[in-house]
N, C-alpha and C positions, 0 to 999 in steps of 0.2 A: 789344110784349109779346104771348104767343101767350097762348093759352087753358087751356095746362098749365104758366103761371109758376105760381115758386113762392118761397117765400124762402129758397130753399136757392141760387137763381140765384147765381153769378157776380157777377152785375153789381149785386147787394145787396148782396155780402161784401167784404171787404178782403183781396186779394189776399194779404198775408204772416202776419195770425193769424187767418184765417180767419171772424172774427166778424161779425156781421149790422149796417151801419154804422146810424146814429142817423138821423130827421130834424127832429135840432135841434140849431142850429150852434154851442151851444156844449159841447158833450158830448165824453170822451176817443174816442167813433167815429161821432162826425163825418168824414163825406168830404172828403178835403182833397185838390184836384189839384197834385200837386207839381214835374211839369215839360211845357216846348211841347207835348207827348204827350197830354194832359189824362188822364195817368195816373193814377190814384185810390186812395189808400192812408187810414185813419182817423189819426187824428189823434194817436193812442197812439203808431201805428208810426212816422207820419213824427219826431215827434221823436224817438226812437230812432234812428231815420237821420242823422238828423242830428248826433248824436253819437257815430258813429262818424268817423274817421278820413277816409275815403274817401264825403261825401254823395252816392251815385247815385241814380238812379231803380231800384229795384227790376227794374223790366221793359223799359226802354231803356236805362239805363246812361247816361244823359246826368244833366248836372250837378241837384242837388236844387235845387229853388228855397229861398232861407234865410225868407221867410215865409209865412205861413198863407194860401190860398185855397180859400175854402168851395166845394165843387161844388154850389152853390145849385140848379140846375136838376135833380140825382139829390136832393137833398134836400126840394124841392116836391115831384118826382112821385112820391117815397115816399111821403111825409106823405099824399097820397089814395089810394093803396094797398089792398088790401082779399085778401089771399091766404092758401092754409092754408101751413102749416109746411113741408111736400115734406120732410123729416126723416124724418117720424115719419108714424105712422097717422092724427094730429087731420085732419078736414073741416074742421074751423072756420076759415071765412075770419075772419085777424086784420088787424087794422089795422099797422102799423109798431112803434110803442110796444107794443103788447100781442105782435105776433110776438117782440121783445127779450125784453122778461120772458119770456115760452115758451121761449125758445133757451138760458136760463138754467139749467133743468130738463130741456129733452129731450135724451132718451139718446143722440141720434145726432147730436147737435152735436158737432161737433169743439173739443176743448180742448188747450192744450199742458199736459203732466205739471205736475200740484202739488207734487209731493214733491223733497226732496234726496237727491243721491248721496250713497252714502257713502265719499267722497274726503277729503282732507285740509284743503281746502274749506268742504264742504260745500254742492258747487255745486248749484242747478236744475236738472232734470232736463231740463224743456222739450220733452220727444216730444210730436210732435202727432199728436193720436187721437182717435175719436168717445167721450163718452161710455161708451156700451155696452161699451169693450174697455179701457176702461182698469183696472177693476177687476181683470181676468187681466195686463193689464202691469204694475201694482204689487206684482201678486204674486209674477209670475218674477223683473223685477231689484228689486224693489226689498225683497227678503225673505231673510236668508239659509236658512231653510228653505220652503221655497213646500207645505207638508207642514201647516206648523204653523200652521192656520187654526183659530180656537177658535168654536165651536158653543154659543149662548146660548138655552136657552129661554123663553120670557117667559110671565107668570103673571098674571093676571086680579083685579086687587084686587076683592075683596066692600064692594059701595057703592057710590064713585065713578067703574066703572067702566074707571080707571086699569089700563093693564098696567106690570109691572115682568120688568126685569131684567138679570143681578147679572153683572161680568164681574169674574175674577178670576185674576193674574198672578203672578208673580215676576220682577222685570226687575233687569238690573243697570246700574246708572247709569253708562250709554256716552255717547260726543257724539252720535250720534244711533242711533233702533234707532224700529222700526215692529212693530207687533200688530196682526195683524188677527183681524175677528171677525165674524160674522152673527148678527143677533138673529130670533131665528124666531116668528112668530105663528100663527092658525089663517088668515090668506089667505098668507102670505109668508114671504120672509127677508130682511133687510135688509143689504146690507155696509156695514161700515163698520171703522175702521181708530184705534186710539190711537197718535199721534206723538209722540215721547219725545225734542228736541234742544236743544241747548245753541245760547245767543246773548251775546255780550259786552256786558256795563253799562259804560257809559263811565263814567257816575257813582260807581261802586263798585268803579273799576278789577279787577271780578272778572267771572265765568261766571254766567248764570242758568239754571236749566233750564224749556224750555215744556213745555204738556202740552195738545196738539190735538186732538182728537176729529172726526173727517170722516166726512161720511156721502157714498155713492155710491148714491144715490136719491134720485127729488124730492123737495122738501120738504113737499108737501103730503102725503104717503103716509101719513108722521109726524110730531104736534104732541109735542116733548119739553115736559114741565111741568116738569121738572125732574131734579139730574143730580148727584151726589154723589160723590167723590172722596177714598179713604179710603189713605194713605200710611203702613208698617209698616216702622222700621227695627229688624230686633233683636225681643225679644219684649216690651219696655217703653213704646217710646216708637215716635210716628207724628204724624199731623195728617191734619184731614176738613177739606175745601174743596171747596165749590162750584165745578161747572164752568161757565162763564158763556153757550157757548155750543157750538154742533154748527155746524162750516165745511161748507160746500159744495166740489165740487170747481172751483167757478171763483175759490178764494181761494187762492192759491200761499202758502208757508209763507216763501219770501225777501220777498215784499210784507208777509206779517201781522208779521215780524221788522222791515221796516222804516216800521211807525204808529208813532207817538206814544203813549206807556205809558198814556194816558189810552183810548185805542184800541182797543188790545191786549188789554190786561186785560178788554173785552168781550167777546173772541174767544177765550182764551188763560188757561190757570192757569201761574201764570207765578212761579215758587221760586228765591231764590237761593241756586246751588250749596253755599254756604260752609253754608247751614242743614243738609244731608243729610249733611254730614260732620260738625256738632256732634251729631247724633242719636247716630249712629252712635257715636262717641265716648263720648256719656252712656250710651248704650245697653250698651256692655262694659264700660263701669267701675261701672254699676250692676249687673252683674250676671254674675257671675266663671264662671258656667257657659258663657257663648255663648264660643262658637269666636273668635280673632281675626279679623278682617274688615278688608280693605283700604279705607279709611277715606275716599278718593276716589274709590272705584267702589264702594259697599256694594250690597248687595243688597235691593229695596226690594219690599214685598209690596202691591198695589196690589190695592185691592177699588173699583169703577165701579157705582153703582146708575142705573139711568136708569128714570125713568118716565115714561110715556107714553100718550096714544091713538093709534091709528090707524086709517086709512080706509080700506075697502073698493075694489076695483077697481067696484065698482058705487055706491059713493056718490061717489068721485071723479068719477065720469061724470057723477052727477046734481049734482053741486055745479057743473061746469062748465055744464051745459045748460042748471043756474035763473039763471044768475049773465048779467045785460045785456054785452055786448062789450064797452063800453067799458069794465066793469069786471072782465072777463075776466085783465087781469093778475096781480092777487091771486090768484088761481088754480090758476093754468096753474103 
């Protein structure tokens, strides 16, 4: 180890997704040697390997071994460890655990794409990218106009200090479509992006539609207290739902589609299809003025209130510097 390691090394990462492995053995990046080569891949990917067709070693091509061996010796000399990020800007020598938590937030970790194509599918997109660029890559493919970025500005509640602010669309209920948007403050802009796609209920042998809210920014920057969700079919009838949560970009939207509904619903507003088209339906027959409307893609007026605080580039600092290392994870 020279005196300019760092956790950006190599020989920290897992060769095929790039991410900074664990040093506890029983974690999905965990280092796992998986053939004579004492080649080293996390424990995510080797199963993955493993069920493909073809088990190779990644980087010799020799047969996978079919079970688990801890690289115990990379996972001790982690664990005493003590290095800054090599990412990003932080000094702060982290420990192993607290460098993970950090690699979760900094911009210059590499992540493969969160989002779906818009195939017939709706496959994963999986490019892998730092952070930092992935916000202009979701914009180019993943937008059919990379033009129509919507600009939020946010407004200073009197009192509790609370800022809000109000985003508001007209989308038409496709299998899948993305809005992006920046919320602007007096230190910042924040991107973020609403995902709008259809997922099959087995139980209800029908279509449900989710409703994702991703931020591409750490999360310390912004505490959401809360996030509102106001759904317009027609000029009658809608529905206000609670958003439950703001995703990060290290949660892919094929993983959140497949937790357990009990799961989901944490991360995820989550409408079954068949509801948007009774709207819609009540919506024309109550009221003989509105235009006809195609009654499986209606046209849905969506108003988003999000409220919030946020932190300074200079109390983030100072939150980090008061905060002891080992409990630097919270944090970072």
């Amino acid at each position: 180890m020279s005196n300019n390691d760092t956790w950006e090394s190599s020989a920290y990462r897992c060769q095929i997704c790039m991410q900074l492995f664990s040093d506890e053995v029983n974690q999905n990046m965990t280092p796992l040697i998986v053939c004579p080569n004492i080649h080293t891949v996390c424990r995510k990917c080797a199963s993955s390997i493993r069920e493909t067709s073809t088990s190779k070693c990644p980087q010799c091509r020799t047969d996978l071994w079919k079970h688990d061996v801890v690289n115990r010796d990379l996972v001790y000399f982690m664990s005493k460890l003590h290095l800054k990020c090599g990412g990003c800007s932080s000094n702060i020598q982290m420990s192993c655990s607290t460098a993970f938590t950090h690699s979760q937030e900094c911009l210059e970790n590499h992540v493969p794409c969160p989002l779906l194509n818009n195939d017939l599918t709706l496959s994963r997109c999986n490019q892998n990218m730092s952070i930092s660029s992935l916000w202009q890559h979701c914009i180019e493919y993943h937008s059919e106009n990379s033009q129509n970025l919507i600009m939020l500005d946010s407004h200073e509640n009197i009192g509790n200090g609370e800022r809000t602010a109000t985003l508001l669309v007209s989308v038409t209920l496709e299998m899948n479509s993305y809005t992006y948007f920046k919320i602007r403050t007096n230190y910042n802009s924040y991107n973020m992006c609403m995902h709008i796609t259809t997922m099959y209920n087995a139980q209800s042998e029908s279509n449900d539609m989710l409703f994702c809210f991703r931020r591409f920014f750490p999360e310390v920057s912004l505490s959401f207290k809360r996030i509102m969700m106001s759904v317009e079919i027609g000029e009658m009838y809608g529905m206000l739902l609670p958003v439950p949560s703001v995703v990060s970009v290290y949660e892919n939207m094929q993983s959140l589609k497949e937790m357990a509904i009990d799961e989901r619903i944490c991360k995820l507003v989550q409408i079954p299809r068949k509801l948007f088209k009774q709207i819609s339906l009540g919506s024309e027959f109550k009221n003989e003025v509105l235009k006809p409307c195609d009654h499986d893609n209606p046209t849905m007026s969506i108003s988003v209130q999000f409220f919030f605080n946020e932190v300074s580039n200079e109390q983030e600092d100072d939150a980090v510097a008061e905060v002891p290392e080992s409990k630097r994870a919270k944090v970072l």
